[in-house]
C-alpha positions in Angstrom: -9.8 -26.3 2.6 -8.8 -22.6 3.9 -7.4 -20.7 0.9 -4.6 -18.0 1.6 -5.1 -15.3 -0.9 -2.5 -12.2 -0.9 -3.1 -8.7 -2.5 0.1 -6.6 -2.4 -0.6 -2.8 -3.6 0.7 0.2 -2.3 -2.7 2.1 -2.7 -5.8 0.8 -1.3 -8.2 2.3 -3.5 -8.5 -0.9 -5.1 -9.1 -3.3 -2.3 -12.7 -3.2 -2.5 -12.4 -4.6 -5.7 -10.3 -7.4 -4.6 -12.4 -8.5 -1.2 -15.7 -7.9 -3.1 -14.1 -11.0 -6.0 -13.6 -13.3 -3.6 -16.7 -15.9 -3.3 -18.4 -15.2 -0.4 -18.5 -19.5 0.1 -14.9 -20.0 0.1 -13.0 -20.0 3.5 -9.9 -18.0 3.6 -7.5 -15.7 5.1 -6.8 -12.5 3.2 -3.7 -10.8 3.5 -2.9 -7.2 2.7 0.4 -5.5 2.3 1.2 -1.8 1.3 5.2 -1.9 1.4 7.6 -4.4 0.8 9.0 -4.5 4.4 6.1 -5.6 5.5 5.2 -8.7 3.8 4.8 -11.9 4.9 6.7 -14.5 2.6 4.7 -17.3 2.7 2.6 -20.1 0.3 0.0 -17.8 -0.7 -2.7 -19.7 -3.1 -3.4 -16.8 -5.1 -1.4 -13.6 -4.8 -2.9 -10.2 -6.4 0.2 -8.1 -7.3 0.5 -4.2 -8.3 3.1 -3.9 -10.6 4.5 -0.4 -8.9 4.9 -0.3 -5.5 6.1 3.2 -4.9 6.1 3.4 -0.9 9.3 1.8 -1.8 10.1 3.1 -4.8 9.9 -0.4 -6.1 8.0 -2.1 -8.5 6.6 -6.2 -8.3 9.9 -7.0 -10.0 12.0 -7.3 -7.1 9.4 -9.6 -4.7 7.8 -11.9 -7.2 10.4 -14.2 -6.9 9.5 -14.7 -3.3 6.0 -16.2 -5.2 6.4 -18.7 -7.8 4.3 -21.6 -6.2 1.5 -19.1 -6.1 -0.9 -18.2 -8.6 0.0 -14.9 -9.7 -2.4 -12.5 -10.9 -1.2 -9.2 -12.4 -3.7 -6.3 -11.0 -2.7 -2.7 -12.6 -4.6 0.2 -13.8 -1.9 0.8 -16.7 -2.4 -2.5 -19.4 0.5 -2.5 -20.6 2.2 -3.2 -17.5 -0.2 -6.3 -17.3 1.0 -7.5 -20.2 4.5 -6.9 -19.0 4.3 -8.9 -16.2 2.3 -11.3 -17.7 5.5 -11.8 -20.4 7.6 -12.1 -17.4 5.6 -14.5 -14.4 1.8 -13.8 -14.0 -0.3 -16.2 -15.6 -3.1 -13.8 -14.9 -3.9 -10.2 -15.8 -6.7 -7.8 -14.8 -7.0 -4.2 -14.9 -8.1 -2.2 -12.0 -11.2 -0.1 -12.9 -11.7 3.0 -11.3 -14.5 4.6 -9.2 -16.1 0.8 -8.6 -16.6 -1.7 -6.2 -16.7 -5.0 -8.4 -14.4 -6.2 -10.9 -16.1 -8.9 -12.8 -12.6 -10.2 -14.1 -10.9 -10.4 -11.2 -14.1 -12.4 -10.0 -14.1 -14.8 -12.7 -10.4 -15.6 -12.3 -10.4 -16.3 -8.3 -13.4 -18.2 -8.5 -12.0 -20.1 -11.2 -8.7 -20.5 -9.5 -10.3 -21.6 -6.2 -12.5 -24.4 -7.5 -9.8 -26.4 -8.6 
């Protein structure tokens, strides 16, 4: 089975910590998106979501509709804002550490998610 896994942030500081959590075994597109305009609204399997998305002075609030049959995972450097969207629609939560290229949480919850 191809996976589609979705990371949606408008820096990409982070992404290294997102491609370096996804098993190296698992076959999958990875799709990236930096502003709201620009995203593809599709089934994603797992979609990584920034809860501010200031490019367009935005925050997740207004797209994660477009991703309830996804698994949602929370991604923000601020924890409380994890916790707020995990009150609201993630089911996941993981904060973004900084000045790294692995993020041992975010690992163990993909991997999880994608041996289903």
């Amino acid at each position: 089975m191809k996976y589609k896994i979705c990371y949606i942030d408008d820096l990409y500081y982070w992404i290294s910590q997102v491609i370096n959590s996804i098993p190296k075994n698992i076959d999958h597109d990875f799709y990236y998106f930096n502003r709201i305009s620009d995203i593809e609204y599709q089934k994603y399997d797992i979609v990584i979501l920034d809860y501010y998305l200031d490019k367009d002075w935005l925050t997740s609030e207004t797209i994660i509709n477009k991703f309830i049959w996804s698994e949602i995972i929370s991604f923000s450097s601020e924890q409380y804002k994890n916790e707020y969207m995990l009150s609201k629609w993630a089911k996941y939560a993981v904060k973004k550490l900084s000045w790294v290229n692995a993020n041992n949480n975010l690992e163990s919850i993909i991997k999880n998610l994608l041996q289903r």
